[in-house]
C-alpha positions in Angstrom: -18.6 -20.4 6.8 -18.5 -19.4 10.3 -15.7 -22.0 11.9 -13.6 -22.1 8.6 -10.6 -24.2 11.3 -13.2 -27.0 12.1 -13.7 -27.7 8.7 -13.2 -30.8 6.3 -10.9 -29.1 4.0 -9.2 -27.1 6.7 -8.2 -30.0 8.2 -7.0 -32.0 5.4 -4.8 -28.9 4.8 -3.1 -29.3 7.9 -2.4 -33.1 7.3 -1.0 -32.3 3.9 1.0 -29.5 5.7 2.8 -32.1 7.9 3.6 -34.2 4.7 5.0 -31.4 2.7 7.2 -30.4 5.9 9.1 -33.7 5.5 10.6 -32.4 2.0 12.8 -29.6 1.9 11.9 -26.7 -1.3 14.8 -27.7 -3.0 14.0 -31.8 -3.2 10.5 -30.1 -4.9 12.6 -29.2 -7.5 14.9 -32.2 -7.9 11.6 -33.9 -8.1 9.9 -31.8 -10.4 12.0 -30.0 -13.0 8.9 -28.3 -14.4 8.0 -26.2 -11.1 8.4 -22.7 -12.8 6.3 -23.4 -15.8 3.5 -25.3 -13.4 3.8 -22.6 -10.8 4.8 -18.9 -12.4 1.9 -17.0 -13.9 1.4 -13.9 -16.0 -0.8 -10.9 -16.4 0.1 -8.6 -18.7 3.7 -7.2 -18.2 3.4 -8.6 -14.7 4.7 -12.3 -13.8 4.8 -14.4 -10.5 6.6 -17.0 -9.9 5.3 -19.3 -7.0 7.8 -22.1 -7.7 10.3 -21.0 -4.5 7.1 -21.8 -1.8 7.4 -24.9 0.3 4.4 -26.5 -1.7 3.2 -28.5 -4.9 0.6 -28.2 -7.5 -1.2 -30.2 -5.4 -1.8 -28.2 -2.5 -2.8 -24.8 -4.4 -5.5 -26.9 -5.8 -6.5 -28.1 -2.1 -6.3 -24.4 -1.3 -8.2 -23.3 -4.2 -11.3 -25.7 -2.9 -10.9 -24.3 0.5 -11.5 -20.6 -1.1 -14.6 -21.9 -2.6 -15.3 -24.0 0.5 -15.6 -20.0 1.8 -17.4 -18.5 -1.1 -14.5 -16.4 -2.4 -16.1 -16.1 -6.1 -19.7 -14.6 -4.5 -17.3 -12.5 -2.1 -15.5 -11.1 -5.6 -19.2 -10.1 -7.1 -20.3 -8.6 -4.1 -16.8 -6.6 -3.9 -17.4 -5.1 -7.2 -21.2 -4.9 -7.2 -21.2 -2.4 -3.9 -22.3 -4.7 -1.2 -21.9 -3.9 2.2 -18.5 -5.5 2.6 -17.6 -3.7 5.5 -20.5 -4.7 8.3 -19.3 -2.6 11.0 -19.5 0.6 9.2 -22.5 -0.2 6.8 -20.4 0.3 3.4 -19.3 -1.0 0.3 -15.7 -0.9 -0.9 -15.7 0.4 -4.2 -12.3 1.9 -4.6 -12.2 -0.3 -8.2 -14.7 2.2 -8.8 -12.1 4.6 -8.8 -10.1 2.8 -11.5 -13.2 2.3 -14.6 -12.4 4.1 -17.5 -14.8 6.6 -18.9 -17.6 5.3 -19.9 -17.6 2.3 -18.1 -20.7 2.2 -15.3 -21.1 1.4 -11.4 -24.2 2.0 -9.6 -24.9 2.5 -6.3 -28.1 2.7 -4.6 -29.4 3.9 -7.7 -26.6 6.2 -8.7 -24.3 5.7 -11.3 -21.2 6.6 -9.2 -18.6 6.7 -12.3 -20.4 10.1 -13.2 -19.1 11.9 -10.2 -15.5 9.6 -10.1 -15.4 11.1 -13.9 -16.4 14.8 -12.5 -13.6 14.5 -9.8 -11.0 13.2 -12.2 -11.8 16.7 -14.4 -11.5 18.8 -11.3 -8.3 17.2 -10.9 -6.9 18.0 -14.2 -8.0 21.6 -14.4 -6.2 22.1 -11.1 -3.4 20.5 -12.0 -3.5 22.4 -15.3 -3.5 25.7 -13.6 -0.4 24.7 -11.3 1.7 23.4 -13.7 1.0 26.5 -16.3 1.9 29.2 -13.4 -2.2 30.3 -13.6 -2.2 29.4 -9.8 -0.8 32.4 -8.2 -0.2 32.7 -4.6 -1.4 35.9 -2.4 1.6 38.3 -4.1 0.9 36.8 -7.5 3.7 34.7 -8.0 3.4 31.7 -9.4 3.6 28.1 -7.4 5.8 26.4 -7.6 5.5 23.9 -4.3 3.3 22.0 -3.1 3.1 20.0 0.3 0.5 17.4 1.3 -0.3 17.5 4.3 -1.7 13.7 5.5 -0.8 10.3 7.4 -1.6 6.8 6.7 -3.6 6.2 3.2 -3.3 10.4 2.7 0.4 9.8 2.4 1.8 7.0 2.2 0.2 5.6 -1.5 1.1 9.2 -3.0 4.7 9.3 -1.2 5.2 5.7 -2.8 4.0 6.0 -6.2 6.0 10.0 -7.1 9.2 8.3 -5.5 8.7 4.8 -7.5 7.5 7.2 -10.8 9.9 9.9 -10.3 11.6 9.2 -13.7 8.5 9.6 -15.4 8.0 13.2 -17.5 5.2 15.4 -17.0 2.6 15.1 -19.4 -0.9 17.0 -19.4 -4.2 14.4 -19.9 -3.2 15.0 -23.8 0.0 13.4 -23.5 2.1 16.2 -24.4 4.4 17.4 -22.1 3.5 19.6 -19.4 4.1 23.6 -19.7 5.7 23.5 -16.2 6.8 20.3 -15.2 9.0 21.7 -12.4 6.8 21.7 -9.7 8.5 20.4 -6.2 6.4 18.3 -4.1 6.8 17.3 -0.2 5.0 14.9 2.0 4.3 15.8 5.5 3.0 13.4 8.0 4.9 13.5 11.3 2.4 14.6 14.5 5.1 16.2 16.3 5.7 18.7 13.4 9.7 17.9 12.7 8.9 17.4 9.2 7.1 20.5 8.5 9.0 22.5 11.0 12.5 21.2 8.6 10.5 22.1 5.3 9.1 25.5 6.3 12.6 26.5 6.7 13.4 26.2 3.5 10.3 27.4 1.5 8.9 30.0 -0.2 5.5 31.0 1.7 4.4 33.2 -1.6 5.2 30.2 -3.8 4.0 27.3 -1.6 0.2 25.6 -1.6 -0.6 23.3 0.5 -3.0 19.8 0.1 -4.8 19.1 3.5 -5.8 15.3 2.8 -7.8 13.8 5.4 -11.3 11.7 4.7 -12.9 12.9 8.1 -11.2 16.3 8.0 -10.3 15.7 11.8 -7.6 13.6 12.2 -5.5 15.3 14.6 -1.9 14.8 12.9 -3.2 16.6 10.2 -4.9 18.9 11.6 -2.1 20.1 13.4 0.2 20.3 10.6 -2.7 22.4 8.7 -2.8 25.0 11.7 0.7 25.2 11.9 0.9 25.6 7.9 -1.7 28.4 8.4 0.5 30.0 10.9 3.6 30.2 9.0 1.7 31.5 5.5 -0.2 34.6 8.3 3.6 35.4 9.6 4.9 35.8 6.2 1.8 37.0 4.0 0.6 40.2 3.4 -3.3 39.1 2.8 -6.0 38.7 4.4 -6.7 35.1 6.3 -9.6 34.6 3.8 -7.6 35.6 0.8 -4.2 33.8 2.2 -6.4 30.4 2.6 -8.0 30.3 -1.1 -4.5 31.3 -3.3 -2.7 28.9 -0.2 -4.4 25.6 0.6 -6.4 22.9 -1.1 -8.2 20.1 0.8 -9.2 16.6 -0.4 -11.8 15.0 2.2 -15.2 13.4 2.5 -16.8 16.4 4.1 -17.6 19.0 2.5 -18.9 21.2 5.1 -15.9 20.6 7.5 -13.3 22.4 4.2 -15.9 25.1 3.9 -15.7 25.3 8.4 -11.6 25.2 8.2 -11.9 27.9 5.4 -11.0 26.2 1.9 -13.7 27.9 -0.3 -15.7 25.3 -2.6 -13.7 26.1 -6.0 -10.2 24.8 -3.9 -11.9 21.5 -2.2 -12.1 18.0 -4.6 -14.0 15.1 -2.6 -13.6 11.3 -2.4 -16.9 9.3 -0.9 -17.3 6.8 2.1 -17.3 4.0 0.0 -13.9 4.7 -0.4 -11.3 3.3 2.3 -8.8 5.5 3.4 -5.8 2.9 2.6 -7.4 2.6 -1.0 -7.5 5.6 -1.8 -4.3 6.8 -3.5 -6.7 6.3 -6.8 -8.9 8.9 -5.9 -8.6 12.6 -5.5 -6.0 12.0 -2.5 -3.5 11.4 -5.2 -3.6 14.8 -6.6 0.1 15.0 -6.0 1.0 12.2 -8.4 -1.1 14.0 -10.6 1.2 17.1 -9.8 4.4 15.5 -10.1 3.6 12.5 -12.9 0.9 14.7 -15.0 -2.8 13.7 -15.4 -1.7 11.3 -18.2 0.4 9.1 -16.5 -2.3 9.5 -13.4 -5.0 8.1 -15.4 -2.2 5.0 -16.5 -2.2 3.9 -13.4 -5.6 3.9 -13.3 -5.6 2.1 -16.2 -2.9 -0.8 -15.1 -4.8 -0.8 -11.6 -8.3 -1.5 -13.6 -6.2 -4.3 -15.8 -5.9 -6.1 -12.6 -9.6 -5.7 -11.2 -11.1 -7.1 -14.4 -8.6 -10.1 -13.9 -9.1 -10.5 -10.3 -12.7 -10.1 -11.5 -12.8 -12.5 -14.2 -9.7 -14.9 -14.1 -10.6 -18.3 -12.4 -8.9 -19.1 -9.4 -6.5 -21.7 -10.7 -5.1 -18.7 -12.9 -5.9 -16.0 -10.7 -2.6 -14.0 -9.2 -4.5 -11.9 -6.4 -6.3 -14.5 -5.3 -3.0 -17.4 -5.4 -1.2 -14.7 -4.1 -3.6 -14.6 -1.1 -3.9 -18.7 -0.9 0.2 -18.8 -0.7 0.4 -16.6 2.3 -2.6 -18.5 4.1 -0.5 -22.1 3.4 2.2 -20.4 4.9 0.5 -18.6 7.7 -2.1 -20.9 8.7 -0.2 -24.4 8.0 3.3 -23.8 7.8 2.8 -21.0 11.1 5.3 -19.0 9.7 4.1 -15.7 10.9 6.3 -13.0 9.5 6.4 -11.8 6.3 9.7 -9.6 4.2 9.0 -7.1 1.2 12.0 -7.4 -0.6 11.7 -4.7 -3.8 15.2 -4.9 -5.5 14.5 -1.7 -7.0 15.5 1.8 -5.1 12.4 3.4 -6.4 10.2 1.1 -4.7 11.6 2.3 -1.4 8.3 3.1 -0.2 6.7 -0.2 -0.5 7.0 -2.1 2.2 5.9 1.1 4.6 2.7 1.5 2.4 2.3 -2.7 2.5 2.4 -2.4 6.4 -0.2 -0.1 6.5 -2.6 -2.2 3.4 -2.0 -5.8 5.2 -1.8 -4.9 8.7 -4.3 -2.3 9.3 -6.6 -4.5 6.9 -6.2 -8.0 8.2 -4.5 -7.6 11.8 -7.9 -8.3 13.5 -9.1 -11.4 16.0 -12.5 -10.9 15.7 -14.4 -12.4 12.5 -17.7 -11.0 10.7 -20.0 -12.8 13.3 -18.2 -11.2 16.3 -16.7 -13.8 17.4 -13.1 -14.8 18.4 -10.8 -16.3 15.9 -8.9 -19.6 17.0 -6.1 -19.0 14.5 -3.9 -16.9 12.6 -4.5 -13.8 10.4 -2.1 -11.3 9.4 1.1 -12.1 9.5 3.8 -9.1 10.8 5.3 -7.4 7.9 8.3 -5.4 7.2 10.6 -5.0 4.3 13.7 -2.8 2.8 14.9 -2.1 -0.3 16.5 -5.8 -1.2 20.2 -4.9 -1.4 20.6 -2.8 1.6 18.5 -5.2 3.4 21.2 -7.8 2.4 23.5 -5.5 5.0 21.0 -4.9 7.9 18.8 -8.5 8.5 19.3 -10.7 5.8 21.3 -12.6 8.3 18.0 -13.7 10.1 16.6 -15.0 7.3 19.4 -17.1 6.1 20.7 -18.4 9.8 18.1 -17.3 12.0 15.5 -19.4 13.8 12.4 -17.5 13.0 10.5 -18.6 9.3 10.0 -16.1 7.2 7.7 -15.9 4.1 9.3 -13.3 1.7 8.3 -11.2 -1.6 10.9 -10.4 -4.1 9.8 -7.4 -6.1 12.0 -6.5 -9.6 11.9 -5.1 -12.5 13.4 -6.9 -15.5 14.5 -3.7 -17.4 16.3 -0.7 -16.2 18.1 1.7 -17.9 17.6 2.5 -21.6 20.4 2.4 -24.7 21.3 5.9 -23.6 22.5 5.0 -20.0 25.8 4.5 -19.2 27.4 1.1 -19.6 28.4 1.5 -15.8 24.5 1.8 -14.6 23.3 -1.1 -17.4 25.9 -3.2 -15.4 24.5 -2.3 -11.8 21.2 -2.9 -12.7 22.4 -6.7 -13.7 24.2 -6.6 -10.3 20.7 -6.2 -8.8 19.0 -8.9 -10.8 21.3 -11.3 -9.9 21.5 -10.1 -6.2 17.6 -10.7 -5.9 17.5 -14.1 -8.1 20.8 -15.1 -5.8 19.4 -14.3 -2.5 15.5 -15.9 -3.2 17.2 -18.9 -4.1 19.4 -19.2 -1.1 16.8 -18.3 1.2 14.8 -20.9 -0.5 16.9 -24.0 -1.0 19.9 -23.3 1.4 22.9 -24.6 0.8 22.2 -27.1 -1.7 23.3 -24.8 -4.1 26.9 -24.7 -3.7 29.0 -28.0 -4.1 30.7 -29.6 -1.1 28.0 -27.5 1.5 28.0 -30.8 3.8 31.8 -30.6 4.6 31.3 -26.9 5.8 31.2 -26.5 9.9 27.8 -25.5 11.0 28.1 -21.5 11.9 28.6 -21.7 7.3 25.3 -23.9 6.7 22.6 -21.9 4.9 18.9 -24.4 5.8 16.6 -23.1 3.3 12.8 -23.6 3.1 12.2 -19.6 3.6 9.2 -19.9 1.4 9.9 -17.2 -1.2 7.6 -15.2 -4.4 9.2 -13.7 -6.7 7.2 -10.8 -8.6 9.0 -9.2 -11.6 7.7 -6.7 -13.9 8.5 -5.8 -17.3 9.9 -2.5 -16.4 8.3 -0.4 -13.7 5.9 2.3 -15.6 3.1 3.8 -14.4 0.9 0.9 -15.9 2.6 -1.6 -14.1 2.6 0.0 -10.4 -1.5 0.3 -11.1 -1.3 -3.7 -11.2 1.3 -4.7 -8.7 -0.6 -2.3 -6.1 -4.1 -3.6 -7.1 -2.5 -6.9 -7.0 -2.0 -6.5 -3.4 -5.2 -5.0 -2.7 -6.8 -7.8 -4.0 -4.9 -10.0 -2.4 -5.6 -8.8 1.2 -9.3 -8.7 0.2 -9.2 -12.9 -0.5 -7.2 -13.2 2.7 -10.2 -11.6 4.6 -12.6 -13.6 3.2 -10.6 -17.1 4.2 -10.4 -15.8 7.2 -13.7 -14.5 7.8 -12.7 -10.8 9.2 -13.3 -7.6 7.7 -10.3 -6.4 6.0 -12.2 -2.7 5.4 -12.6 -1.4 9.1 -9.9 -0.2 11.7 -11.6 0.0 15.0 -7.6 -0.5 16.5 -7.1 2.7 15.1 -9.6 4.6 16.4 -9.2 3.6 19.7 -5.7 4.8 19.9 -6.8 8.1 18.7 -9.8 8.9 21.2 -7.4 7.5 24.5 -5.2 10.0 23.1 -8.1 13.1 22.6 -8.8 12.2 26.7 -5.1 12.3 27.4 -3.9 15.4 25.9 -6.0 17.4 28.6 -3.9 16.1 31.5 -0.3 16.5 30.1 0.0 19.1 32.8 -0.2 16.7 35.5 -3.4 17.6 36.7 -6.0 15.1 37.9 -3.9 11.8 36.7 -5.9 10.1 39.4 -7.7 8.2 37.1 -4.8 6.5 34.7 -2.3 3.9 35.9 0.2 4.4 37.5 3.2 3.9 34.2 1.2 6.6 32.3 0.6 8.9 35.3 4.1 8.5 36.8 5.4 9.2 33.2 3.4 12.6 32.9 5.3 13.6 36.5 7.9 13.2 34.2 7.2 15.1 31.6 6.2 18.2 34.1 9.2 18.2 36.5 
């Protein structure tokens, strides 16, 4: 539906929005004991509990018609059947694809696709077979032992997340036995001015390091940069030829083939993901051969696995029961009826530090466009801004805002029920039930203010805690590889449903690309030549530069 605002059920949403505005979250609850049970659902090992947002049962069924008002089950089949969901590019967005066990099939324009996922996933293994059991041997024959990727955006940030969040995990081979040479260090470089690498090279071993250039296009220029620098460092400190220093040195994970074999990475060292795949969706593909590295191919293909758990009940589920999709519905009440137009990630776990970075990234690059499918300007909200912190630091730095501020903030609590086995410590069992009730503490405050504590009217105003910060609370089990497959596939999924509401592609990033070709222009007149043509902040700031 084209003008999804001028709608029936739009606008019955927004006069149901002003009545549930008159009742504060915590009077929903006096009302309705039952909220958790009516409004917390599972899948799997996975639960979410929607019982702390400024809304009743009522209203996700009014949003639930509006998502069918749009067509969001058709959408759903024509995400997982390879239609051309992304317009202004001409493809599908199979990254599910990615996630099919073996066996399972997905054709595409004739193809069954899964055969070459299924190929890649092999090449994976045998390279990560080689690494971990010391067969990959640099140019003076020893054996790596590190291994850098090189990237930025979706070439970094999904693997940074899930080797820091599964760090505790040992390395197993695709067997499930333990892997002959787990102790393989692994580093994420991203930063275009080269302070990252610079730091790192420092302190490496050029006849033990490889490195993983991971860029779809292959010409991204952050990468690129760090690549040639890489290069540079390996020839100052290599006794081998180029060729030779480049094929024992440097693998590359990209979409064109020919543009490794132009760089130098011979055929045997390159492993390919397709067009079809998004960049920010694509820490299930070949781009994540460093959790392979550092997890093992077993727990790789786990996450896989808890990622496909998740399609096939995004796929499947209706909406009433569907978590991706009420997921989605939530943050459109709050965005597009309650305006609230920020949004806090709140893991309460330290190995989910990388979360909200990588969430950024997945919502904002997605769904931070104004324009919908038929080209024309959208006449209200989309995505939210979104940041986040690891919960109980975050306590220290803005929770502040969100209790007393003036701004409404929708917020995600992410947690995992259990911690630390029998064999911790009694001192880390007791701080992980600090965190729990830290994070249950702090979504209910947020939530229904100061309500909770007896005798909050007497208390001067500058002590008041208002509530109605609409808040989700995601817990899981315990945080495995299986379980990080569905809470990031959750999220995909969700963004995806949000797109479709809001009639905008979630799969492009024309944004993006803009900022990258002003800059290509730019870069040839940092010497303060011929500045005529720029205005006058940039060209009085290059002056600058060349005093």
């Amino acid at each position: 539906m084209n003008n999804i605002s001028e709608s029936s059920q739009w606008q019955a949403l927004k006069a149901l929005a002003d009545q549930q505005r008159q009742q504060p979250i915590h009077q929903l609850f006096s009302e309705n004991p039952k909220r958790f049970e009516q409004l917390s659902f599972r899948q799997g090992e996975l639960l979410v509990d929607f019982s702390k947002q400024h809304f009743q049962r009522d209203t996700l069924e009014q949003l639930i018609a509006l998502a069918e008002q749009c067509e969001l089950p058709n959408w759903i089949r024509q995400l997982f059947e390879g239609a051309e969901v992304n317009h202004t590019e001409n493809r599908p967005a199979l990254h599910t694809a990615l996630r099919l066990p073996e066996g399972k099939e997905c054709w595409l324009e004739g193809k069954n696709i899964s055969i070459d996922v299924q190929q890649n996933l092999q090449r994976m293994d045998d390279l990560v077979h080689m690494i971990h059991s010391g067969q990959w041997r640099g140019c003076s024959g020893e054996a790596i032992d590190t291994v850098v990727n090189i990237g930025v955006g979706g070439s970094d940030l999904g693997p940074l997340m899930a080797c820091n969040a599964l760090a505790e995990t040992p390395a197993r081979d695709d067997s499930g036995r333990l892997a002959q040479q787990a102790a393989i260090d692994v580093h994420f470089v991203s930063s275009m001015d080269g302070s990252q690498l610079a730091d790192l090279l420092k302190v490496l071993n050029p006849m033990r390091t490889l490195f993983v250039i991971a860029s779809k296009s292959f010409t991204t220029i952050d990468t690129m940069a760090n690549a040639a620098t890489a290069k540079e460092w390996l020839n100052q400190n290599a006794n081998c030829s180029e060729t030779a220093l480049v094929a024992r040195h440097f693998i590359a994970v990209s979409s064109k083939p020919e543009k490794m074999l132009a760089w130098g990475i011979p055929k045997q060292n390159q492993l390919e993901f397709w067009e079809w795949t998004g960049g920010r969706y694509s820490m299930w593909s070949a781009i994540g051969l460093l959790i392979a590295l550092k997890l093992g191919m077993s727990a790789f293909k786990t996450m896989l696995a808890g990622a496909h758990s998740m399609d096939e009940h995004f796929r499947q589920a209706p909406l009433e029961e569907n978590i991706p999709a009420l997921l989605a519905l939530t943050g459109i009440w709050n965005i597009n009826f309650l305006n609230i137009g920020a949004h806090a990630i709140l893991p309460y776990d330290g190995r989910l530090k990388n979360l909200p970075a990588y969430l950024e990234q997945l919502e904002m690059e997605s769904n931070g466009k104004s324009v919908n499918r038929q080209g024309e300007t959208v006449d209200y909200n989309t995505c939210p801004i979104l940041w986040g912190e690891i919960g109980t630091n975050a306590q220290h730095a803005f929770y502040q805002l969100l209790h007393q501020g003036t701004e409404a903030v929708m917020c995600d609590f992410i947690v995992a029920a259990k911690r630390y086995g029998p064999d911790a410590s009694q001192e880390l069992r007791h701080q992980h039930q600090l965190n729990l009730a830290n994070c249950f503490a702090q979504s209910r405050i947020l939530a229904l203010g100061d309500s909770v504590l007896e005798d909050a009217q007497s208390a001067p105003a500058h002590k008041r805690y208002q509530g109605n910060q609409p808040c989700t609370t995601i817990m899981l089990n315990e945080l495995s590889p299986f379980t990080f497959g569905q809470l990031i596939a959750m999220y995909e999924h969700k963004v995806f449903v949000q797109s479709v509401i809001w009639g905008i592609n979630p799969f492009d990033q024309w944004g993006v690309e803009l900022g990258k070709q002003v800059a290509t222009n730019l870069l040839g007149q940092l010497d303060g030549h011929e500045t005529d043509n720029l205005d006058a902040s940039t060209a009085g700031l290059i002056q600058a530069i060349n005093q």
